[in-house]
KEVOTOR-547886 format. One record per residue (C-alpha): residue in three letters; y, z, x. Coordinates in pm, 1 decimal, padded with zeros to 6 digits. Layout:
<recs>
<rec><resn>ALA</resn><north>Y</north><up>Z</up><east>X</east></rec>
...
</recs>
This chain:
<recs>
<rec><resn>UNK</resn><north>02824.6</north><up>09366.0</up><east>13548.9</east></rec>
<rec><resn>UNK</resn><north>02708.4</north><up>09145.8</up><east>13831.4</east></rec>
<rec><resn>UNK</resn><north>02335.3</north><up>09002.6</up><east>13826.8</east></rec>
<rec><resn>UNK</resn><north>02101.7</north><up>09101.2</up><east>14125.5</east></rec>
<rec><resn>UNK</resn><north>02090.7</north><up>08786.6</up><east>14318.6</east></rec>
<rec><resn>UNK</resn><north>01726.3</north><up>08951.7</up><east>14437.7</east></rec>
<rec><resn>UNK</resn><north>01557.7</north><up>09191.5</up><east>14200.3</east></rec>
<rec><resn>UNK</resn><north>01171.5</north><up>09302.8</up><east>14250.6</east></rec>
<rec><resn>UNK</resn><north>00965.8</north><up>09569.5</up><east>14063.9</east></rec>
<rec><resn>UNK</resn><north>00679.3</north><up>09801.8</up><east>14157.0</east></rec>
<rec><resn>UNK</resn><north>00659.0</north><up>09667.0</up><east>14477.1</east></rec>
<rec><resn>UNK</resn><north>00421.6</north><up>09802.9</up><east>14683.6</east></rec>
<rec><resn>UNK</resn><north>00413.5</north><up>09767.7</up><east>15051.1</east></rec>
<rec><resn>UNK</resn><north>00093.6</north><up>09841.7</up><east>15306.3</east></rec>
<rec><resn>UNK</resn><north>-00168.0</north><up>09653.5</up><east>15532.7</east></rec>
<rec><resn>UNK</resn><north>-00506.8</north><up>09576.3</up><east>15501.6</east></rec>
<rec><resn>UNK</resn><north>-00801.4</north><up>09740.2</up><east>15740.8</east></rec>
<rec><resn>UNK</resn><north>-01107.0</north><up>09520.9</up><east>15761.5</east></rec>
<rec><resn>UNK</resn><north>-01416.0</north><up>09653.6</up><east>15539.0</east></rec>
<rec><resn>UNK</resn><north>-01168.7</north><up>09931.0</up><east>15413.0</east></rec>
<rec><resn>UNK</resn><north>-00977.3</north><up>10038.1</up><east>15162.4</east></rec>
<rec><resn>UNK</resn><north>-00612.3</north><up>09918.3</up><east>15175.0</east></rec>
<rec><resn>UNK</resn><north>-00322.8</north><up>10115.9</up><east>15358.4</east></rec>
<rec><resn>UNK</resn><north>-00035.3</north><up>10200.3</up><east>15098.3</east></rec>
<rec><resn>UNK</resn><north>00260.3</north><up>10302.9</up><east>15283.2</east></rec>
<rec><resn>UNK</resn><north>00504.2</north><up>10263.3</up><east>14972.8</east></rec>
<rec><resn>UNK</resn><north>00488.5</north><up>10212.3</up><east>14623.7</east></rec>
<rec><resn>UNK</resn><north>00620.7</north><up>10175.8</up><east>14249.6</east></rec>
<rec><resn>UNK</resn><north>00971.0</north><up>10054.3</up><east>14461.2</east></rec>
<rec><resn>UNK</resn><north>01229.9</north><up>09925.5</up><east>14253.6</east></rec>
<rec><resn>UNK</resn><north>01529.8</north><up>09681.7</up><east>14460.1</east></rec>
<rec><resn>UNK</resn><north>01830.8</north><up>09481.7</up><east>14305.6</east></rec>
<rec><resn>UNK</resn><north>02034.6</north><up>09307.1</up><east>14606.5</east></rec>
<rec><resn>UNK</resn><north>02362.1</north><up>09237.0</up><east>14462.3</east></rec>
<rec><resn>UNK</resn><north>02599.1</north><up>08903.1</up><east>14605.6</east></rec>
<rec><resn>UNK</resn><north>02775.3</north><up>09060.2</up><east>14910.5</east></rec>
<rec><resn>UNK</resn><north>02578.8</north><up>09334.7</up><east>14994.2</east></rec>
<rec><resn>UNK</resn><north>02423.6</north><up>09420.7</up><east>15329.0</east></rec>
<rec><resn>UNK</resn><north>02115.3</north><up>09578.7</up><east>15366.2</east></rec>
<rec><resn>UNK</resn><north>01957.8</north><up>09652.7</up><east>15685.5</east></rec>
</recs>
């Protein structure tokens, strides 16, 4: 089994908005990049 050479948990991606609440675009994401892979 190969080891992610990149591995992140619960990510959660979005953009703040001044004297606001955050923006959550994405969440609870779960990536492993394995050695040769291509991701675009």
């Amino acid at each position: 089994m190969l080891v992610p050479i990149l591995h992140t948990e619960n990510l959660t991606i979005g953009y703040p908005i001044p004297r606001q609440a955050p923006v959550i675009v994405a969440e609870q994401i779960n990536v492993g990049l394995q050695p040769g892979e291509l991701v675009c």
